[in-house]
C-alpha positions in Angstrom: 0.0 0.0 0.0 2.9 2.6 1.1 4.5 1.8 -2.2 1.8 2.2 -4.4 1.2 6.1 -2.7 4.7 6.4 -2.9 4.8 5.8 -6.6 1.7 8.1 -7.0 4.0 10.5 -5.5 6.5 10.3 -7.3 4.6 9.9 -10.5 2.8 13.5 -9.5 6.2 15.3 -8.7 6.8 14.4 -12.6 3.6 15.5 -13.5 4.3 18.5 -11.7 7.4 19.1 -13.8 6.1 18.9 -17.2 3.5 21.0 -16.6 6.1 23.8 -14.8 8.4 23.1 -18.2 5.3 23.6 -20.3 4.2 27.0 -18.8 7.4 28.5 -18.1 8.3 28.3 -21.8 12.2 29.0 -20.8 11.3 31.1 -17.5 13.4 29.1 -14.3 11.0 28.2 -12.1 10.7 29.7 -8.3 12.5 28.7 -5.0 8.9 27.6 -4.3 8.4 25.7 -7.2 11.6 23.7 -6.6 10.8 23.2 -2.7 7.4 21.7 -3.5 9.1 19.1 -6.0 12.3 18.9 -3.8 9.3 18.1 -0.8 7.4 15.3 -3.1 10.6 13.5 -4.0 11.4 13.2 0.0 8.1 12.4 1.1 7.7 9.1 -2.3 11.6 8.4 -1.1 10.3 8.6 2.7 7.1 6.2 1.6 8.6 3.5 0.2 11.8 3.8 3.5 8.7 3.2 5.6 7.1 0.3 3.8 10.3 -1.4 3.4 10.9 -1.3 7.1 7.5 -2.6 7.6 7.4 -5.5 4.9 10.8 -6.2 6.6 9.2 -6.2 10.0 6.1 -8.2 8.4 8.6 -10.9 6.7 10.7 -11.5 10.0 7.6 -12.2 12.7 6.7 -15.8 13.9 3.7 -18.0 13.0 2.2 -15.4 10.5 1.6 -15.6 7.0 4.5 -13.5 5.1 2.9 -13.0 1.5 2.3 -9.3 1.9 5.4 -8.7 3.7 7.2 -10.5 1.2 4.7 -8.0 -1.6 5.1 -4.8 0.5 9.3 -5.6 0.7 9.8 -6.2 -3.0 7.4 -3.5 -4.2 8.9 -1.0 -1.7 12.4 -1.7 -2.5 12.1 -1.9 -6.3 10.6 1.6 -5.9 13.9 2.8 -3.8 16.0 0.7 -6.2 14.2 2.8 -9.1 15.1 6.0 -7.5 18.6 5.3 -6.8 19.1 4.7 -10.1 17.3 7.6 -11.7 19.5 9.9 -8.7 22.9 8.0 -10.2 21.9 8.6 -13.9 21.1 12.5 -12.9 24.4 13.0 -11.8 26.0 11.0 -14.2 24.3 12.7 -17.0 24.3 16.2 -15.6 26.7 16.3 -13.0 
């Protein structure tokens, strides 16, 4: 659940890029502007720290049944996997 809001997040902050690049037709955009995207990428990177700590916590308890743990963990880390790599390609590409 935490990683699907977390993508939702992360899939509005882009949203919320093109439609800035679109309007701004070469204008930077405002310390305001870059806050509130700067903001969404912590709080979809934050989401998907918190559900893989919980799928973790889910997947390590006794006598319980682990399939959404073992859902939550994968989902939430291919989501933080995902990011790192889109943050490594940034800086490789624009450095």
């Amino acid at each position: 659940m935490l990683a699907l809001a977390a993508g939702f997040v992360l899939v509005a902050m882009i949203g919320v890029i093109a439609y800035l690049d679109a309007s701004h037709q070469g204008r930077p955009p405002t310390d305001i502007e870059k806050f509130l995207i700067g903001l969404m990428a912590l709080g979809g990177v934050a989401l998907g720290l918190v559900g893989a700590v919980l799928g973790l916590a889910g997947v390590v308890q006794r006598y319980r049944r682990r399939g959404f743990a073992v859902l939550g963990l994968v989902l939430n880390g291919l989501l933080l996997l995902g990011v790192a790599g889109l943050l490594v390609l940034g800086l490789m590409v624009g450095g």
